[in-house]
N, C-alpha and C positions, 0 to 999 in steps of 0.2 A: 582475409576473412572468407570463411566458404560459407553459403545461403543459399541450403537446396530441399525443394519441394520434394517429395516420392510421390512414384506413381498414386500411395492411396492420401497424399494429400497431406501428411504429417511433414512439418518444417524442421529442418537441422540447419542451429549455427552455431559454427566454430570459429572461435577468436586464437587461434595461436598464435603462442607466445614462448618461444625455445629458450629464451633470458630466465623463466622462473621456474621454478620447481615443485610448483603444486598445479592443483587444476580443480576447478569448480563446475561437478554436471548438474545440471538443471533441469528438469523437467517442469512447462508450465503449461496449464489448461486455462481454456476463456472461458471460463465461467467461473463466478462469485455468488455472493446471495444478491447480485442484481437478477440473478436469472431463477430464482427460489419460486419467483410468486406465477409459474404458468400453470393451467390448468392441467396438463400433462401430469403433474407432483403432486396434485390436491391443492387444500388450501389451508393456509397457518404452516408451512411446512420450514418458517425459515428459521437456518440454521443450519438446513442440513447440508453445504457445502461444509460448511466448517466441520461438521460432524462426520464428512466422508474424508476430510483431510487427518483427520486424528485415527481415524480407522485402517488409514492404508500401509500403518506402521502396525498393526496386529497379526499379522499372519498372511503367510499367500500359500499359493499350493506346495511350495517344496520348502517354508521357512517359519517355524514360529515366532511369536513377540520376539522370544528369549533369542532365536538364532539371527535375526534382523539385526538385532542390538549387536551381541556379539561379534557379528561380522562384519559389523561398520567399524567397530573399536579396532579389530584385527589385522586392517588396513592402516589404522590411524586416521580414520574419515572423522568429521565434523557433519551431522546432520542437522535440519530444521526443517520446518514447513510452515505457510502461514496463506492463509483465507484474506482477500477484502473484498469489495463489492464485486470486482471484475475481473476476478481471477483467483485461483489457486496454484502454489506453488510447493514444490517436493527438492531439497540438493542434496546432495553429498561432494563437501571439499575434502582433499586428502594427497599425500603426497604425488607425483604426476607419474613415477614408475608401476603403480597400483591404480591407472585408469582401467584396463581392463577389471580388472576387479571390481573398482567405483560405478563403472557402467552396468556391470551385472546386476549386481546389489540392488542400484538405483532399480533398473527395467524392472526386476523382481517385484521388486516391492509397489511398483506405478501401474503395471499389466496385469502383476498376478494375485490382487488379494483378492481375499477367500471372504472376508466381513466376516469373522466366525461371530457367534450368535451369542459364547459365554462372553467374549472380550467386548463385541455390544455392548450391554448391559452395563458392565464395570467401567466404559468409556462412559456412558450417560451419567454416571453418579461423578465422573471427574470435569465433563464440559460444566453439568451443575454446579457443583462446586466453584471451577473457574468466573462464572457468570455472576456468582455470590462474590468474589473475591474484588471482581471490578465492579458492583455496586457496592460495596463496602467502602473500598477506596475512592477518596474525593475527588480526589486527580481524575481518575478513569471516570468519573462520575459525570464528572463537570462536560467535561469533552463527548461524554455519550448524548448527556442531554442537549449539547450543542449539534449533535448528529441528526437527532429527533428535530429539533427545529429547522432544521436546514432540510429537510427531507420530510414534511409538516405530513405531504400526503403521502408517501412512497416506505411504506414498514418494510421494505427489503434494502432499501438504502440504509435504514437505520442503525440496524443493531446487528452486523456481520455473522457472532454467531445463536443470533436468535436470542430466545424468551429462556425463563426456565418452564413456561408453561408449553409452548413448541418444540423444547428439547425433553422433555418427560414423552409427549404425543409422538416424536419418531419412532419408525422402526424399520428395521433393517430392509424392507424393500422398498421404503420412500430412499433409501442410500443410492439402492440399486437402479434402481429408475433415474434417478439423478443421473450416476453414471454410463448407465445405456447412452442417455440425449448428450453427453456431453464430454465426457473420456472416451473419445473417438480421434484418431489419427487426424481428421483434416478440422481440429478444434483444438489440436494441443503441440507443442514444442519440446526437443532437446536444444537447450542450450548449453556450449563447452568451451573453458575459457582455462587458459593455459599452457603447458607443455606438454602437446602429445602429436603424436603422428596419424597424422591428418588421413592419411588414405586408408588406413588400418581401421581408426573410428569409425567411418563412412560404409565400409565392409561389414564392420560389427553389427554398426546400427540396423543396417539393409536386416542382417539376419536377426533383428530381433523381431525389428515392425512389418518388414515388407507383408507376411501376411493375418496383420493385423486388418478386419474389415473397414470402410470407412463407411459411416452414414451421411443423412443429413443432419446437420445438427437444429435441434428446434431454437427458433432464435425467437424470442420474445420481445416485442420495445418494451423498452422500459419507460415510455411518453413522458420525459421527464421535461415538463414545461417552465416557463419562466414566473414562477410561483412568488408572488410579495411576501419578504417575512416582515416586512412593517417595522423594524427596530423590535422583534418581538424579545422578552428578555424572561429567563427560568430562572428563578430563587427557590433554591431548595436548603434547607435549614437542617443540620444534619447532629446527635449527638456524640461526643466522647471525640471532634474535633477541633484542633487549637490554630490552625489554619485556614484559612477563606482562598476559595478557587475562585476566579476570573476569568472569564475566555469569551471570545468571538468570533464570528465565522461571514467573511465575504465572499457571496460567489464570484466565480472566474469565466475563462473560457474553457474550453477546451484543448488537451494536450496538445492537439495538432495545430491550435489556433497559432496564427505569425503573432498576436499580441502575447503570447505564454512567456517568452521568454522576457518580454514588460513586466509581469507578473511577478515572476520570481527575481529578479530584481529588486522592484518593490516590496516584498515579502524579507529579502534583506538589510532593502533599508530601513524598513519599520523594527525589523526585531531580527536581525539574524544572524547577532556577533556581539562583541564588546563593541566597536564603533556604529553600532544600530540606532537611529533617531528613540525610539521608547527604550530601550534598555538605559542609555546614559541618561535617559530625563528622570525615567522612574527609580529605577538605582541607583545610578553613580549620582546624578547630580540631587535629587531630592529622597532618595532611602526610603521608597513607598513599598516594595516589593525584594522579594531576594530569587525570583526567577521571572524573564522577564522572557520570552522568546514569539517569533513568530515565522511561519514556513507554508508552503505552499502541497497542497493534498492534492491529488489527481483520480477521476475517476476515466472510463472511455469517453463519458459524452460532457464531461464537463468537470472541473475542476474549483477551488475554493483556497482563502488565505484563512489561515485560523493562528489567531494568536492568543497566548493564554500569561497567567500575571499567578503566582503564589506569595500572599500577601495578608497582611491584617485586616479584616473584615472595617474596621474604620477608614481606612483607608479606601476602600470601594469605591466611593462616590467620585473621588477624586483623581483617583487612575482612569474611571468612566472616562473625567471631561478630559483628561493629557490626551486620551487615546483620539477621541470625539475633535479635540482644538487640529489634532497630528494630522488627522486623515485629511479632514478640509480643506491644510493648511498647500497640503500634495495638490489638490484642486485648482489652487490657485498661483502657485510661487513653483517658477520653475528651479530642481533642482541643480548647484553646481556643479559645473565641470569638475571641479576637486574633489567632491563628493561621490561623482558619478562616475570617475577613474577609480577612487579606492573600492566602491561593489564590485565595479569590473572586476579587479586585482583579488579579491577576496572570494567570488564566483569562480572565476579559473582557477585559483589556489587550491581549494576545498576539491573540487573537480578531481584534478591530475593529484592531488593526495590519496582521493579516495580511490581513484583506479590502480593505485599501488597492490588491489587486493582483485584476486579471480574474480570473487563472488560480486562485486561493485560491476565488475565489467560486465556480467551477465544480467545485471540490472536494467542495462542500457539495452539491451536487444532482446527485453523482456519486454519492457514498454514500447518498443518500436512492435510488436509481433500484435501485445492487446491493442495497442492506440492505432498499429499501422500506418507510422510513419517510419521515418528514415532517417536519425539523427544519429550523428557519429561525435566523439568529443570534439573533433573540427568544425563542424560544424553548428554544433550545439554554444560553444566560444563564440565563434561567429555571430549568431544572432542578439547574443549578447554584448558584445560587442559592437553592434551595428542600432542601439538602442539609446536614444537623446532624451535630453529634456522634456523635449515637448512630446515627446512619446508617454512617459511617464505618465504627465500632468494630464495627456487625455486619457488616458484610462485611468487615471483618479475622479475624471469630473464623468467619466461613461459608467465606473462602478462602485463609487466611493460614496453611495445614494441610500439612502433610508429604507427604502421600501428592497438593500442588497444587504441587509447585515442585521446579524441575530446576536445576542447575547446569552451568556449560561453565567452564573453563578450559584457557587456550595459553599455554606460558610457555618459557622459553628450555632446552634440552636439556646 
C-alpha cells in the first residue's frame, strides 16, 4: 500500500490489487455539518455541506450535468456521494483499464465546479423534497429524532442535511465559503483501491493537485461534552401508519478509543445477526417485531450503539423492558466463551466478505484519514480478537447507564 503526503499537503492512498479488475477512486474531505455552525458561514447555515455535495455533480468548467452523467456511463463507472457529520464523500467505481479515465472525470468534477446558479436553485427544490421524503417516512423519522436527542445541544450534529427552513436560506456563496475553508489539499484525500499502476497514478495525480493552493483549514471544536440524556424518550404519533418505530441510542467512545472494538462487538451481540441476543428473543423466540437490528455509528470525537425494532405499537412496552432486562443483564453476567467465539467468527466473516468489493476497502482508509488512526484488516481482527468477557461486562457497567441512553419512538396516531 502507498500513503503519501505532497508537498501542498493533500494525502493519496493506494491499495493495489492486480487479482481484480475493477478499481474504486475516492475522493474525501474532513468536513461534515459538524463543521456548519462557525461563524466564518453565518449562522442557521446547516446543510450546506450536504448541499455542496449534490452540487459538485452539476457542472464544472469544461462539463455540464448532462456530460458528467454521460461520461461516467461511457466508462462503465458506478457513481455516488454522501454527507455525515464528519466528512463528505465523492467515487467513481468502474472497470480498472479506464482508471485514467475514472481519475479524470472524478478530479473534474471535485476541483472544478462551477455551482452554476440555474442548477442551484433546481437542487434546492430536490434537497427540499428529499428532506420531506425522510420526514414523511417513519423509519427515517424515528432515527432522526434519535439524532436530535443524542445531540439535545449541538443542531449541526443533528440533522446532516439541514432544515427545510436552512435549505430554502442558502445561497450559492454560503456553498462557496464552505468550500474556500475546507476543499483544500491539506483537508482532503484520493483514495484508490484496485488494479492499477501504481507509478503512473502518482504521476497523474502530481499533475492534477501539485498546483492546487493549500490553506489553513478553519477548524472549529465542536465542544461536544458528556451531556445526560436522562432515559429521555420521543413519542411521536403519526397518521396514514400501520407500523410503530422503536429505536435507541448509547453513547460510545471514540473510533480511536482501544475499547471500540468492545463496542462493536457488543453492538453484534445485541442485534447484529440471526444469532444476536435481541433479535432471537424478540423474533424468533417471542414474534414481537419483524426487524430487530442493532450496529455501531461513528463520528471523529465520539461514536454511539443505536438499535431500532419495526413492530406493533402494542407491543412497545414490552420490547422497552427485553431490551432494558438485556442490557443490565451484559452488567452483570459475563458472557460465554462459546458465545464470544461465534461474534468473533461472525465479525471476521462479514469483514473479509465485505472487502471482496474496491469500494469497502476504501472505507477502511477513509476512516483511518477522518479518525487518524491506523487500522488495517489485521489488525482490526486482532483487537477483536484480543477482547474477553470481562472486557465486555465493564463497558456495560461504564456505559449501559441511564443518564447514556435515549429513546425515539413513531407509531400510528
Amino acid at each position: 500500500m502507498e500513503h503519501l503526503t505532497l508537498d501542498n499537503g493533500f494525502t493519496l492512498i493506494i491499495d493495489n490489487n492486480p487479482d481484480v479488475k475493477t478499481v474504486t477512486m475516492k475522493y474525501v474531505v474532513a468536513a461534515g455539518s459538524l463543521d456548519e455552525a462557525g461563524d466564518y458561514n453565518g449562522s442557521n447555515n446547516f446543510g450546506v455541506a450536504h448541499f455542496v455535495e449534490h452540487m459538485l455533480f452539476k457542472g464544472t468548467s469544461k462539463r455540464t450535468v448532462d456530460d458528467i452523467n454521460n461520461d461516467i456511463a461511457a466508462i462503465g463507472g458506478i457513481t455516488n456521494a454522501y454527507t455525515s457529520q464528519d466528512r463528505t464523500v465523492f467515487y467513481i467505481s468502474s472497470p480498472a483499464d479506464v482508471w485514467k479515465e475514472n481519475l479524470e472525470i472524478l478530479s473534474d468534477i471535485f476541483w472544478n465546479s462551477t455551482l452554476p446558479e440555474d442548477e442551484f436553485a433546481k437542487e434546492k427544490t430536490v434537497i427540499i423534497e428529499e428532506l420531506k421524503m425522510y420526514d414523511d417516512d417513519p423509519h427515517s423519522r424515528c432515527l432522526e429524532e434519535l439524532d436530535i436527542l443524542f445531540n439535545h445541544q449541538y443542531p449541526s450534529r443533528q440533522r446532516v442535511a439541514g432544515t427545510v427552513k436552512t435549505v430554502q436560506n442558502l445561497q450559492v456563496d454560503d456553498l462557496k465559503r464552505f468550500m474556500k475553508c475546507f476543499y483544500v489539499p491539506n483537508n482532503a484525500a484520493l483514495i484508490v483501491s484496485g488494479n492499477v499502476p501504481v507509478e503512473q497514478l502518482i504521476n497523474e495525480v502530481k499533475k492534477i493537485v501539485d498546483n492546487k493552493e493549500t490553506t489553513i483549514v478553519i477548524d472549529w471544536p465542536t465542544n461536544f461534552n458528556d451531556e445526560n440524556m436522562n432515559n429521555r424518550i420521543s413519542n411521536i404519533y403519526k397518521n396514514d401508519i400501520s407500523q410503530a418505530h422503536f429505536a435507541f441510542c448509547i453513547k460510545g467512545v471514540s473510533p480511536a478509543d482501544n475499547k471500540f472494538a468492545v463496542q462493536e462487538l457488543l453492538s453484534n451481540l445485541l442485534g447484529g445477526g440471526f444469532t444476536s441476543r435481541l433479535y432471537n428473543i424478540i423474533r424468533e423466540r417471542l414474534g414481537l417485531a419483524y426487524t430487530v437490528s442493532v450496529s455501531t455509528n461513528e463520528m471523529r470525537d465520539t461514536s454511539y450503539i443505536i438499535g431500532y425494532c419495526g413492530l406493533d405499537a402494542s407491543n412497545i412496552e414490552q420490547v422497552h423492558a427485553i431490551i432494558a432486562k438485556e442490557l443490565n443483564k451484559l452488567k452483570y453476567e459475563l458472557v460465554e466463551d462459546k458465545e464470544l467465539d461465534m461474534l468473533k467468527a461472525v465479525y471476521k466473516g462479514n469483514l473479509l466478505l465485505a472487502l471482496e468489493r474496491t469500494s469497502a476497502i476504501t472505507t477502511i482508509h477513509e476512516d483511518n484519514f477522518i479518525f487518524d488512526t491506523n487500522k488495517t484488516v489485521d489488525n482490526m481482527i486482532a483487537a477483536i480478537e484480543a477482547v474477553t468477557p470481562n472486557d465486555i461486562r465493564q463497558f456495560a457497567k461504564e456505559f449501559f447507564t441511564k443518564k447514556n441512553i435515549c429513546f425515539s419512538i413513531v407509531q400510528p396516531k
